[in-house]
N, C-alpha and C positions, 0 to 999 in steps of 0.2 A: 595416569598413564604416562610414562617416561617417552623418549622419542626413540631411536635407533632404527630398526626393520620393521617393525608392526605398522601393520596397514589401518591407515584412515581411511573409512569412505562416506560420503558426502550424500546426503539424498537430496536431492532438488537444483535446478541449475539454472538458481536467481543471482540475484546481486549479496545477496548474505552466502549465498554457497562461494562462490569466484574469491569474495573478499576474503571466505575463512582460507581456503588452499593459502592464497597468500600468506593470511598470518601467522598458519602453523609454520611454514618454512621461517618467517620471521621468530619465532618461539625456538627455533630446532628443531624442527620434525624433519627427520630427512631418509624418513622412509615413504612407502608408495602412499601416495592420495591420488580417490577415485570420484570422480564427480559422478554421479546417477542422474539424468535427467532424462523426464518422461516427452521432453519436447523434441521434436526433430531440429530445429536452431540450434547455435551455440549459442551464449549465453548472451542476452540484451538487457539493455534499459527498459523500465516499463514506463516514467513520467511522460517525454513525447509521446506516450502512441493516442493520451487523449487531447493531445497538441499540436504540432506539428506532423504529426503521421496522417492524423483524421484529417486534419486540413488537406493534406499533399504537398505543406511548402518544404517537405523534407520527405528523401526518398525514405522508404524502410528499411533500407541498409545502413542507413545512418545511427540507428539506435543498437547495433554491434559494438560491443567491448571487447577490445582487443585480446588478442590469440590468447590463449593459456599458455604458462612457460613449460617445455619440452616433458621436463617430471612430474604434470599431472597428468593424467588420464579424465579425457574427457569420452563420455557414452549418450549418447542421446538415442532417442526410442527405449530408452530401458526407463521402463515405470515398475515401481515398485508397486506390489500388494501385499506383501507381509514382513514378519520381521520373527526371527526367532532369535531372544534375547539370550537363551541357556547354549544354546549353540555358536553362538553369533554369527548371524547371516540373515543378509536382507534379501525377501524373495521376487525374483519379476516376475512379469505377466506370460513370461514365454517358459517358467519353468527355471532358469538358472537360479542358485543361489549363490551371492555373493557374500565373502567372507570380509571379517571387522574384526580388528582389536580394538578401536575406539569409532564410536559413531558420530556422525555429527547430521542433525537433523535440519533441513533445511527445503520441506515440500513447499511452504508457502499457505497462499487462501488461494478459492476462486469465489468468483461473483456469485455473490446470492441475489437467486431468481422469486419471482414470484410462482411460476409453475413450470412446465415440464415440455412446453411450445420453445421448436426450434424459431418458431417467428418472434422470440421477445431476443433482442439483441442486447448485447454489455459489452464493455471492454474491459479487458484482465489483461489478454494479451497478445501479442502481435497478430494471430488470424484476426482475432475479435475482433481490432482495429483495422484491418484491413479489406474484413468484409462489409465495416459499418462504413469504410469511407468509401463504396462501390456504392453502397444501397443510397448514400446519401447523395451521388454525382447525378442521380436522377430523380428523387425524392422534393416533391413539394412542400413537405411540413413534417415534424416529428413531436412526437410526442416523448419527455424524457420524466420515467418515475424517479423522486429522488433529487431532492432541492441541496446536497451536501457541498460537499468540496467537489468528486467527481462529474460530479452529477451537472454542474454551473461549467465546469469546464467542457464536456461534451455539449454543451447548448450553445458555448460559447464560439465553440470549431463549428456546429452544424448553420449558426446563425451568419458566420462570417462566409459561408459558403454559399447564402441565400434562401436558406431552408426556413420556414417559417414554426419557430419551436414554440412548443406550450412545458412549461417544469412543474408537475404535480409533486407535493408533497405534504405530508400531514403536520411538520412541524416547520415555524416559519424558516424560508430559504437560507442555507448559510449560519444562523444565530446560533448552532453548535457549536463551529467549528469556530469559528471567529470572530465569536459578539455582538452584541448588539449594535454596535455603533460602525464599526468595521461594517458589516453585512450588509449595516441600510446603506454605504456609500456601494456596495460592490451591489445589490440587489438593483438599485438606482441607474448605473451603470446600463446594467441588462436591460431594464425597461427602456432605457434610451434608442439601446440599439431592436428594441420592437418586440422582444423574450415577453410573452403571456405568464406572468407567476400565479398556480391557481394553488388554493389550498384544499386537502383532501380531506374530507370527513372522513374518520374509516378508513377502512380494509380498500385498499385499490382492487380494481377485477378486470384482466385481460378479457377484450372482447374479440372472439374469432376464433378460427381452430387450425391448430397444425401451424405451418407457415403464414399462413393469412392472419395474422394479426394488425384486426383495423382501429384499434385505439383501445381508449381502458374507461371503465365507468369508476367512478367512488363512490362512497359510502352513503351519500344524498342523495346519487340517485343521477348525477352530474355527467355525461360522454364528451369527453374527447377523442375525435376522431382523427387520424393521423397514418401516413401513406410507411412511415417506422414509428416502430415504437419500443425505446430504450430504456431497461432498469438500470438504474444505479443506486441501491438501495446495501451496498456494504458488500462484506466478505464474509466467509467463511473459511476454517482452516483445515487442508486436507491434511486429516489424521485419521478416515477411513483403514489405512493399508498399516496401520498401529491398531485393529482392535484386536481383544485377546491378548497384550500384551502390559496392559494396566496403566499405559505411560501417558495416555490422553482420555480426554474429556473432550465435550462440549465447547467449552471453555478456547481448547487448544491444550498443547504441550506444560505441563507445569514446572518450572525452571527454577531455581533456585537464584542465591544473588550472584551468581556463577556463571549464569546459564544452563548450570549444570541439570539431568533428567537423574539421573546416576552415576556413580565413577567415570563408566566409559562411554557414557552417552551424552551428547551436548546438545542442543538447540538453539535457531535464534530466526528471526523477521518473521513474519505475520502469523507462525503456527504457536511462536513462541508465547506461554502466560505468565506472566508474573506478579507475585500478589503485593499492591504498593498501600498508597494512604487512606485508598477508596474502600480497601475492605479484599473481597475474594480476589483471585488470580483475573487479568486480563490482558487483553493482548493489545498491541500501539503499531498497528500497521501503518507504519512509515518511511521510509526509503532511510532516511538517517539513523532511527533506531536500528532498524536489519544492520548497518554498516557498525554499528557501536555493540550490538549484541554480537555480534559473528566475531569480532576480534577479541573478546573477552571472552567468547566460548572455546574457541580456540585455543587461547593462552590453557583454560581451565582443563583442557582434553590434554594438554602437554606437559601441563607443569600442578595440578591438582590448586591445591589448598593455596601454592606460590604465587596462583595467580590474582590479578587485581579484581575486586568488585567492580561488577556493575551497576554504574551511575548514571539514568537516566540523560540527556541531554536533547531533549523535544526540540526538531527542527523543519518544517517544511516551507513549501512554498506553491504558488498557482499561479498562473499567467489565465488573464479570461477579462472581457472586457476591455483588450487594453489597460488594466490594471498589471503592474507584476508586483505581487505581495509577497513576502519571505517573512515568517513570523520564527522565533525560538520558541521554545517554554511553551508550557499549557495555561491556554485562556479557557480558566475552569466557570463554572456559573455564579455570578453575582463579584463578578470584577468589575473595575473602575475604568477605564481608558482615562489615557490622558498624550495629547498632542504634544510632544516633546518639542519638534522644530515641524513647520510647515503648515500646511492644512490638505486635513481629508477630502475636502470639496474642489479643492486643486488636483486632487489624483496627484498629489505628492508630500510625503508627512513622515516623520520617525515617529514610534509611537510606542507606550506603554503602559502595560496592564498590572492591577493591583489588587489581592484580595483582603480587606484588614488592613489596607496602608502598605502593605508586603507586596511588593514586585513578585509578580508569579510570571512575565511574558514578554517580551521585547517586539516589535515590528515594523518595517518598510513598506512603503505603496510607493513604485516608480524609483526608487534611490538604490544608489551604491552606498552599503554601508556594511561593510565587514561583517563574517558572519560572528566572530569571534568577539566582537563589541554589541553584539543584539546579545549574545548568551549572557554576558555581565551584567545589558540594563534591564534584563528577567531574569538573573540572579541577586541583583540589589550586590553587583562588586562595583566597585568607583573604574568609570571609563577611564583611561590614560586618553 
């Protein structure tokens, strides 16, 4: 799709939406874009809200990304439930159908729950956050399903707050996300600071009903009892309001090395799938990936075939513990670590991971160091 007067409209109104309007104008698009988002907000951050926001050392206004420029249209309350591909138009919930020349997909996940109880709490997004750091200003203990990356950072705010946390989870805390070695300094940490790490036989099981949720049993038979009690056990990608239209799965959105869904349709951050070294399509819900998908999908909506492939570039980061870790690259299973400068036990180290002798990952605990020189030492390019 060319640019001129054809209208783009945008579903979802995350940080991979905001960034795409930007980029098509950077591409040439210089007819109308519509952003559709089903939130009453304008668009925010989501990494503070299980930081900073849950804590309260920052107001919630602080996680606002500034204004949108004058020629996009921004809609909030407008949730999409359909989409009809042959006609082009995305449908909302109040009956409007909105019209598309090119689409650009960008709903997002939310939190997967264990059941169907308003009393199991999560954060995804700014209420969530908002309500979890009310429940917790009076809260003696919490219980948090979900030992991952999110999961260690909400223990981390509820624990600095005074709340006395227990972290259940069936695989040991952290060693997904960040390895073995890495995990037991940041697991270490948390015991420090008094965080109970219990491991879960089995199927976890909310105990209580309705709102009254007073802790969860697991799979041996084991109760923790707790005044909240928090999942964070991952996402899921809304692509409900795509069924009938053949463009999602399970999975998420299936993208090509484009981003591309079809000619006129693009995708990118947490709904987006992509199928890499692992085998089927999957999705890398990441705050950096969203920003690096969304401007290649972009490009791809305006300029087709002209535009660049999409080249992975894995980057996150977590503050918890008093740790602040900024990792590049995928710390896959059965990598090396290895202490470049510093030490782990100091809470201050460069560091880098290898699978086969092959750099697959670069990382910081506590240090300034360029994001753009961690991508090189988990790419194996020579640091200048």
């Amino acid at each position: 799709m060319r640019s001129g007067t054809r209208a783009i409209v945008i579903v979802g109104g995350s940080v991979a939406a905001t960034t795409a309007s930007d980029a098509l104008r950077q591409q040439g698009h210089d007819g109308p874009i519509t952003i559709l988002s089903k939130e009453s907000y304008a668009p925010y951050v989501r990494p503070p809200l299980s930081k900073t926001v849950l804590k309260g050392t920052e107001p919630a206004e602080s996680v606002f990304m500034p204004a949108l420029p004058s020629d996009v249209t921004l809609r909030t309350d407008a949730r999409a439930t359909g989409l009809d591909t042959d006609r082009r138009r995305v449908l909302l919930a109040d009956g409007e159908e909105v019209p598309y020349d090119g689409l650009f997909l960008a709903t997002g996940a939310r939190a997967r729950r264990l059941g169907s109880s308003g009393g199991e709490l999560v954060v995804r997004d700014l209420d969530d956050a908002l309500a979890l750091r009310d429940r917790l200003a009076t809260a003696r203990s919490a219980v948090i399903i979900g030992g991952g990356f999110l999961g260690m950072e909400i223990a981390s705010s509820a624990r600095s707050l005074g709340v006395d946390v227990t972290v259940v989870d069936r695989d040991p805390h952290l060693v997904r996300q960040f390895g073995r070695d890495l995990a037991a300094r940041m697991t270490a940490a948390a015991i420090a600071k008094g965080v109970v790490l219990a491991r879960a036989d089995g199927a976890v099981e909310l105990l209580g009903t309705g709102k009254d949720i007073t802790g969860v049993r697991t799979g041996s038979g084991t109760v923790h009892e707790a005044d909240v009690v928090i999942t964070a056990v991952g996402c899921q990608p809304n692509v409900e309001w795509l069924d009938g239209t053949g463009l999602a799965s399970p999975a998420g959105v299936e993208v090509d090395s484009r981003c591309r869904v079809r000619p006129d349709i693009v995708a990118a951050g947490d709904l987006a799938a992509r199928s890499g070294d692992s085998g089927g399509p999957r999705r890398t819900p990441h705050w950096a990936n969203a920003l690096d998908q969304a401007r290649i999908a972009a490009a791809a909506l305006v300029r087709g075939d002209e535009a660049p492939v999409y080249r992975p570039r894995p980057f996150f980061w977590t503050e918890q513990w008093g740790l602040d870790i900024k990792i590049a690259g995928e710390i896959r299973p059965g990598t090396t670590l290895s202490v470049l400068d510093g030490s782990l036990d100091d809470g201050d180290a460069l560091v880098q991971w290898t699978l086969d002798g092959r750099p697959v990952a670069a990382g910081t605990v506590n240090r300034r160091v360029p994001v753009a020189k961690l991508h090189r030492l988990a790419a194996a390019v020579p640091v200048a």
